[in-house]
RODO-2510 file (C-alpha; in nm, 4 decimals, decimal comma):
residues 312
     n   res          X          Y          Z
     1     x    -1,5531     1,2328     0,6247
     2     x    -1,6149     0,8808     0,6451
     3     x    -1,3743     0,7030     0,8601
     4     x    -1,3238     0,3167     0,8236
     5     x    -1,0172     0,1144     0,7850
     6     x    -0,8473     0,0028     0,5007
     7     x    -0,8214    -0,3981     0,6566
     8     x    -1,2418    -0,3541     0,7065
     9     x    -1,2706    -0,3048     0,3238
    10     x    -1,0326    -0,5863     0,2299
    11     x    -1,2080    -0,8134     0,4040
    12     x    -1,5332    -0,7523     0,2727
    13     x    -1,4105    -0,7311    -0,0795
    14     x    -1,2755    -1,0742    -0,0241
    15     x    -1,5904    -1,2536     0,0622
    16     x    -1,8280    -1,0628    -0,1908
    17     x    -1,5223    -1,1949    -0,4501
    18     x    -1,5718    -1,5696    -0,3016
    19     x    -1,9712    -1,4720    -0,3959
    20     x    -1,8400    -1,4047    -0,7509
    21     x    -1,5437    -1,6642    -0,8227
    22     x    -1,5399    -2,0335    -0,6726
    23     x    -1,1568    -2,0243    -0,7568
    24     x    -1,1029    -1,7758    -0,5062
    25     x    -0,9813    -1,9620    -0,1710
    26     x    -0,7876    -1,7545     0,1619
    27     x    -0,5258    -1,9120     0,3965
    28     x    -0,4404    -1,7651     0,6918
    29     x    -0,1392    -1,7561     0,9232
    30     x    -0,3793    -1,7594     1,2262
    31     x    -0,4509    -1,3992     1,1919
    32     x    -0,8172    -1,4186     0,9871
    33     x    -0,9704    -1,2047     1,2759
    34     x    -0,6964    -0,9629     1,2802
    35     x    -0,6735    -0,9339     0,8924
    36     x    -1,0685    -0,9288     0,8524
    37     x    -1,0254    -1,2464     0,6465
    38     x    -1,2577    -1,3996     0,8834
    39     x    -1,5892    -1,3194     0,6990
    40     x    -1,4695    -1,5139     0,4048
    41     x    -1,4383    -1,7923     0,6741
    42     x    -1,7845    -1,8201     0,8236
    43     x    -1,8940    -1,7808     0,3977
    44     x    -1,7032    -2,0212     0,2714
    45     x    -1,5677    -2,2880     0,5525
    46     x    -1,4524    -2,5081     0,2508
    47     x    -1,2430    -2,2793     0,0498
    48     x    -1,0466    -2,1440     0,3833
    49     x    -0,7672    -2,3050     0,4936
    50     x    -0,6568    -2,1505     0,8448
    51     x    -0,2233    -2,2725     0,8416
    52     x    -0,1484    -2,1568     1,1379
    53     x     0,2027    -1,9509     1,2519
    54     x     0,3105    -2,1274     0,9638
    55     x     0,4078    -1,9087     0,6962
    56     x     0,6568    -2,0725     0,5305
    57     x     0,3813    -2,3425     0,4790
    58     x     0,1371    -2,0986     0,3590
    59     x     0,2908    -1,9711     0,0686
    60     x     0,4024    -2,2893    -0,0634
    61     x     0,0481    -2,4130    -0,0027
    62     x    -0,0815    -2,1024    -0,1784
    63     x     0,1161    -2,1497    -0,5145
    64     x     0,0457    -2,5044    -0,5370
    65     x    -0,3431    -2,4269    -0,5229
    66     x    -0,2419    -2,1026    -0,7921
    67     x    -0,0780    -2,4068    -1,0188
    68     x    -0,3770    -2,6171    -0,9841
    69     x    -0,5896    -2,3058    -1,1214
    70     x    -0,7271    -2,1378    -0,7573
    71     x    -0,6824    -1,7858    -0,6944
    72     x    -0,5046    -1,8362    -0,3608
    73     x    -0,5390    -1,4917    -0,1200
    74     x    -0,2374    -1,5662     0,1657
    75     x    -0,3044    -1,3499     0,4687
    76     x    -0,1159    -1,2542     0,7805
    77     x     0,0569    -0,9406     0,9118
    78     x     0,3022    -0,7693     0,7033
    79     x     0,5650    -0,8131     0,8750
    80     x     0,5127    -1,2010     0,9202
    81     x     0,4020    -1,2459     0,5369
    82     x     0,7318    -1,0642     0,3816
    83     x     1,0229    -1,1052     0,6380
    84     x     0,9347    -1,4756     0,7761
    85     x     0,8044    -1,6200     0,4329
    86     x     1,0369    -1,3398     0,2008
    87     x     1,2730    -1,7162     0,0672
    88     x     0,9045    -1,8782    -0,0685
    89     x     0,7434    -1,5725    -0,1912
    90     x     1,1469    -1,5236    -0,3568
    91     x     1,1702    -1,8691    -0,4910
    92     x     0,8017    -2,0884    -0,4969
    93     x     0,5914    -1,7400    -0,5748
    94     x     0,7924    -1,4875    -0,8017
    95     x     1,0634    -1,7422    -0,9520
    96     x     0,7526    -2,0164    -1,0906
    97     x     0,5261    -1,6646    -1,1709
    98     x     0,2734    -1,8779    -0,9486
    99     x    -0,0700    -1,7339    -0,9301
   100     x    -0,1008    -1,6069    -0,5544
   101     x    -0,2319    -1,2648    -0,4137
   102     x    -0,0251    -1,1575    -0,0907
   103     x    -0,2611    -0,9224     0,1810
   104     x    -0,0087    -0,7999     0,3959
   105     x    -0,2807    -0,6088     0,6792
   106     x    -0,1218    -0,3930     1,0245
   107     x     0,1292    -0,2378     0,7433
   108     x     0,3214     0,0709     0,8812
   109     x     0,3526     0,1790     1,2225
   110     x    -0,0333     0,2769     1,2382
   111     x    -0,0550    -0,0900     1,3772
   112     x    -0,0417     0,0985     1,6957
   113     x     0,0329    -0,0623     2,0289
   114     x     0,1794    -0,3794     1,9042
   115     x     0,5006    -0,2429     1,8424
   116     x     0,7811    -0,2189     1,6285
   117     x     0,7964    -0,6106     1,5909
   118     x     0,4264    -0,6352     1,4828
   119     x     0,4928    -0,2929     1,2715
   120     x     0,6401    -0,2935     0,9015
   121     x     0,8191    -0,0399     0,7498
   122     x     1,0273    -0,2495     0,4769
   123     x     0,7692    -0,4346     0,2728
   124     x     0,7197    -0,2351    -0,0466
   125     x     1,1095    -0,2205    -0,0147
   126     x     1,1283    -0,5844     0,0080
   127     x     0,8076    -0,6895    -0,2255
   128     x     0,8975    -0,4488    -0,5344
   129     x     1,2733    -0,5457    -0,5103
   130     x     1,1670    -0,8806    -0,6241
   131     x     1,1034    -0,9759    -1,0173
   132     x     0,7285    -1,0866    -1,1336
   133     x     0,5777    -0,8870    -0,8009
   134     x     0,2714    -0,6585    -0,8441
   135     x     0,2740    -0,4100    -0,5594
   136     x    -0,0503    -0,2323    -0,4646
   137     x    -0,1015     0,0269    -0,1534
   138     x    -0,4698     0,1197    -0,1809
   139     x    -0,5120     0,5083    -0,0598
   140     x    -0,8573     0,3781     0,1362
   141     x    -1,1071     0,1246     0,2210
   142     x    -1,3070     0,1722    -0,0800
   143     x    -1,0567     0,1481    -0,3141
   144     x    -0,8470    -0,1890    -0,1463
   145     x    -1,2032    -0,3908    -0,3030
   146     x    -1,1185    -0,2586    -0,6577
   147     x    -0,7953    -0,3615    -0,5786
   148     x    -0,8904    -0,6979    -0,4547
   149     x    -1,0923    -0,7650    -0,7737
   150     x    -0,8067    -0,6147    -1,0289
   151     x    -0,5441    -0,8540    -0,8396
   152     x    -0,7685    -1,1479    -0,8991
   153     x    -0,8258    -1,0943    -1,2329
   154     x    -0,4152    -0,9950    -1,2638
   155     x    -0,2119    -1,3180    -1,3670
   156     x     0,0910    -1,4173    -1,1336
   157     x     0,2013    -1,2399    -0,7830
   158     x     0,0598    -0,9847    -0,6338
   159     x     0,0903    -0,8172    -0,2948
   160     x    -0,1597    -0,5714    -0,1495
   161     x    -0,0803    -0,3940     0,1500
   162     x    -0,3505    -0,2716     0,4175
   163     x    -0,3681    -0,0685     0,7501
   164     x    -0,5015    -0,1127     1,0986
   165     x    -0,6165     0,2002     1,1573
   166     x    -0,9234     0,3721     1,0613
   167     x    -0,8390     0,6435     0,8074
   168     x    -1,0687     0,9092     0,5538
   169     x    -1,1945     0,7588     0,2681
   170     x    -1,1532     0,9712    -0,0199
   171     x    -1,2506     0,7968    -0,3038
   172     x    -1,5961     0,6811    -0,4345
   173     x    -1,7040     0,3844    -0,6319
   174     x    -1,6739     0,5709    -0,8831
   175     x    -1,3288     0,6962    -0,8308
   176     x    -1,1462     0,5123    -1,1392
   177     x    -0,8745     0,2534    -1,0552
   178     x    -0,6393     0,0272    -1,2785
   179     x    -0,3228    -0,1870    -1,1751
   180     x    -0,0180     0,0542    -1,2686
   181     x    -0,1962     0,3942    -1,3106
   182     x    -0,1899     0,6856    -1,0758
   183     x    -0,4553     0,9078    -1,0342
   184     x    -0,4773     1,2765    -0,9554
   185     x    -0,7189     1,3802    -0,6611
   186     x    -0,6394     1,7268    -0,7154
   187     x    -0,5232     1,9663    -0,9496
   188     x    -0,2780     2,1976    -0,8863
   189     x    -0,0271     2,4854    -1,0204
   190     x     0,2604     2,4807    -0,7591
   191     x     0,4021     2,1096    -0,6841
   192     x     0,2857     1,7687    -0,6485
   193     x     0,2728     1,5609    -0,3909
   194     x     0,2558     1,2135    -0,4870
   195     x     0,1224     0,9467    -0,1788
   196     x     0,0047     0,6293    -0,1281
   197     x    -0,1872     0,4247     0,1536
   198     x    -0,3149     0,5792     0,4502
   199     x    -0,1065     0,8922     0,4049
   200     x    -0,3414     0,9596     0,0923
   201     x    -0,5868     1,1330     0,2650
   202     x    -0,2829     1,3251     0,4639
   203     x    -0,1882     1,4628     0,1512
   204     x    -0,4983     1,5778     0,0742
   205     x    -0,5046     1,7794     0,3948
   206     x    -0,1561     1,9174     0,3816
   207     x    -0,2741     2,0031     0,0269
   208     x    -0,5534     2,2569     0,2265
   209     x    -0,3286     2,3554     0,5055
   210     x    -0,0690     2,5004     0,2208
   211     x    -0,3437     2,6465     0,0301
   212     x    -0,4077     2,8802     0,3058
   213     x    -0,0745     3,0239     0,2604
   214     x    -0,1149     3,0635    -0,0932
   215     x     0,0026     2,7265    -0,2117
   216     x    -0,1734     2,5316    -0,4909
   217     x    -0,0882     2,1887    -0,4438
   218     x    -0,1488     1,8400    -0,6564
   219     x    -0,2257     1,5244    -0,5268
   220     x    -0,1487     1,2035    -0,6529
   221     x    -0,2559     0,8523    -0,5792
   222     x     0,0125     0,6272    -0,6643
   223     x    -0,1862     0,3392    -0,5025
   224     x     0,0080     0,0719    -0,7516
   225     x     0,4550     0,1366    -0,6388
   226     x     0,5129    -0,1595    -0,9460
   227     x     0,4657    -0,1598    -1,2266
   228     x     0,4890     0,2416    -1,1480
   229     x     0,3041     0,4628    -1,3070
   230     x     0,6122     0,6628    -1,4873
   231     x     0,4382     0,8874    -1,7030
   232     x     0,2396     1,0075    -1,4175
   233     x     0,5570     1,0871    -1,2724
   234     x     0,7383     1,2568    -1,5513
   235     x     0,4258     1,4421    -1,6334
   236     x     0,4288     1,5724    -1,2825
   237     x     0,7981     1,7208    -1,2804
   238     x     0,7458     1,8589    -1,6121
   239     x     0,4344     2,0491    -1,4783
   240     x     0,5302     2,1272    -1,1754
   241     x     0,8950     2,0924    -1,1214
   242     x     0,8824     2,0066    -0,7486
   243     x     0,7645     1,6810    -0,5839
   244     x     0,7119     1,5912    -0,2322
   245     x     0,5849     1,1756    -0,1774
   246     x     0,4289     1,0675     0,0847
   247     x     0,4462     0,6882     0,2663
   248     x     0,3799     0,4839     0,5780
   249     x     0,7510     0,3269     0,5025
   250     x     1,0999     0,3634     0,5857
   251     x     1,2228     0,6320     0,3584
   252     x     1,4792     0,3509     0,2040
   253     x     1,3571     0,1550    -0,0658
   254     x     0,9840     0,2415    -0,0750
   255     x     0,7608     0,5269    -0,3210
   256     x     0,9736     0,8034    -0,2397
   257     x     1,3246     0,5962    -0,3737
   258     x     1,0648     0,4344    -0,6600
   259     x     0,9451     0,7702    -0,7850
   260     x     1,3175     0,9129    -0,7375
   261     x     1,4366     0,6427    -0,9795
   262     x     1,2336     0,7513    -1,2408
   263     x     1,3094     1,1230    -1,2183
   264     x     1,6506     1,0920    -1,1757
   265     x     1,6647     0,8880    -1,4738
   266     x     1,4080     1,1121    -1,6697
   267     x     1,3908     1,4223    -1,5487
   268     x     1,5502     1,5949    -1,2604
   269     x     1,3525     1,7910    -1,0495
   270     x     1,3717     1,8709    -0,6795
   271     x     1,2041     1,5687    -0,4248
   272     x     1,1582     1,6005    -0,0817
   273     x     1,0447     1,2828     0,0755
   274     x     0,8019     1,2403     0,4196
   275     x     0,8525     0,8636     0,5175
   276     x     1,0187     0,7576     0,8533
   277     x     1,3922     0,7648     0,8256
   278     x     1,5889     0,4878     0,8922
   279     x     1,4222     0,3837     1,2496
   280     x     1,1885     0,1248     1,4111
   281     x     0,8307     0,2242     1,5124
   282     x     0,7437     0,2032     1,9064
   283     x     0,4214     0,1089     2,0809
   284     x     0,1477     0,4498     2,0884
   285     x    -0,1494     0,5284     1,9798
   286     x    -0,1519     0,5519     1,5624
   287     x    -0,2265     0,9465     1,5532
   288     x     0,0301     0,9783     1,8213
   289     x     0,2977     0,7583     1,6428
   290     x     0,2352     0,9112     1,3148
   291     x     0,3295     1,2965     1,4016
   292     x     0,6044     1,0891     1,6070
   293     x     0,7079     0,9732     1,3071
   294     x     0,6494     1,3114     1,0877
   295     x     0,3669     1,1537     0,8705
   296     x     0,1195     1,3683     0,9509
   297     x    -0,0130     1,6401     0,7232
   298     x     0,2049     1,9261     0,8678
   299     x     0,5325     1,7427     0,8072
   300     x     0,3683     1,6841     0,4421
   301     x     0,3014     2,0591     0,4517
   302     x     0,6500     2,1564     0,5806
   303     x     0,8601     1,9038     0,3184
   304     x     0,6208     2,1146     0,0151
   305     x     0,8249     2,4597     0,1417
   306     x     1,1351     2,3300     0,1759
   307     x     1,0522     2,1792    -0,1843
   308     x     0,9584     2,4914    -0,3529
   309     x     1,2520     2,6699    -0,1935
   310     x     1,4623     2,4388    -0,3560
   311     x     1,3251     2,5204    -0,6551
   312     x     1,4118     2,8405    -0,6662
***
């Protein structure tokens, strides 16, 4: 399959947007190369505003230019955008409902070899928690520029979260996609597993792996975590009465806890949940970190027995 990183397709959605809308500007926090917001850059000099390690600044910057009627794109690391900048986004971005589209890139601890402090593992945790917030995790790097375009066109915040990493794309052009609907990849009789980001196309191969053993899996792209896609959900336990979900993300607070909310509320069914629990990521190679970590398809593989035993 077609390998290519979820970052590469942000950025290239974001200057064939700037083609398409003259409201569309990007700030950086000194991170354009790393974010792959530097294409927009060398398009569109005028309508990029590079703020430095300044991200406080940024995302008061970026709602003023949302008030004034741009569509403001504020881009930097994660980790930097939602734990350095988590008062304005609070306050000047979600509070005023101001206009601006958060691209949070080197999400997870795929970032690789810069380490737990360049790593984030909190921020749909952090960016659902707060009121007004849109938050997006596309499954690959074809579907982060239908993403890109939906967020634009979606009034008030939103936050999109990309990876480092190359990882499989699995969707086409054609693959449908709409803020707040989740979409099945495959069918299934047995359980579904319900994933977003890069552990999408993990899901899909744990989904083969258990299907050797006799194992008819689902999977489900839950590429927006708010507004989530509840019927989707519900739908799911009623069909299948076992869920396992999938995430980059500490276990605490992320898709697992979002989709657990909903059944527990709903309907009850047995969840197992493959996310990393309750630690910091390290420096490693990505494939390394993530069987480290128990996000690879195996562990997705191992959580859908130990689902289905529950069951029973």
């Amino acid at each position: 399959m077609e390998m290519k990183a979820i970052r590469d397709g942000f950025g290239e959605a974001l200057t064939e947007l700037g083609k398409q809308n003259p409201r569309v500007v990007v700030l950086s926090g000194d991170l354009e190369d790393s974010t792959k917001a530097a294409a927009f850059k060398k398009e569109f000099p005028a309508r990029f505003f590079n703020m430095g390690i300044s991200e406080q600044d940024m995302i008061g910057t970026a709602a003023g230019m949302g008030r004034e009627g741009f569509i403001p794109f504020a881009c930097s690391f994660a980790v930097f955008l939602t734990n350095r900048a988590y008062d304005q986004i609070r306050i000047t971005v979600c509070y005023n409902k101001a206009n601006v589209k958060l691209a949070g890139s080197h999400a997870g601890i795929s970032a690789g070899s810069d380490g737990a402090t360049a790593q984030c593992l909190e921020d749909i945790a952090i960016m659902r928690a707060l009121p007004n917030m849109t938050v997006i995790c596309p499954a690959d790097a074809v579907e982060v520029k239908k993403a890109v375009r939906a967020a634009a066109a979606h009034p008030g915040p939103v936050y999109i979260r990309t990876a480092r990493t190359a990882s499989e794309v699995v969707t086409t052009e054609a693959t449908p996609f709409s803020v707040g609907k989740a979409l099945t990849l495959r069918e299934g009789k047995d359980l579904a597993i319900i994933a977003c980001g890069i552990m999408v196309p993990e899901a899909l191969r744990a989904a083969a792996l258990l299907e050797r053993s006799g194992v008819n899996a689902a999977v489900i792209n839950m590429s927006t975590i708010k507004p989530l896609d509840r019927e989707a959900v519900i739908s799911a336990a009623k069909k299948y009465g076992a869920i396992v979900t999938a995430e980059e993300h500490q276990r605490a607070g992320g898709l697992g806890a979002a989709v657990a909310e909903v059944l527990s509320a709903s309907f009850p069914v047995p969840v197992e949940f493959v996310a990393v629990n309750d630690s910091f990521g390290e420096s490693g190679e990505p494939e390394e970190l993530l069987a480290k970590y128990g996000l690879k398809d195996v562990d997705i593989a191992r959580a859908a027995s130990a689902v289905l035993r529950r069951r029973k």
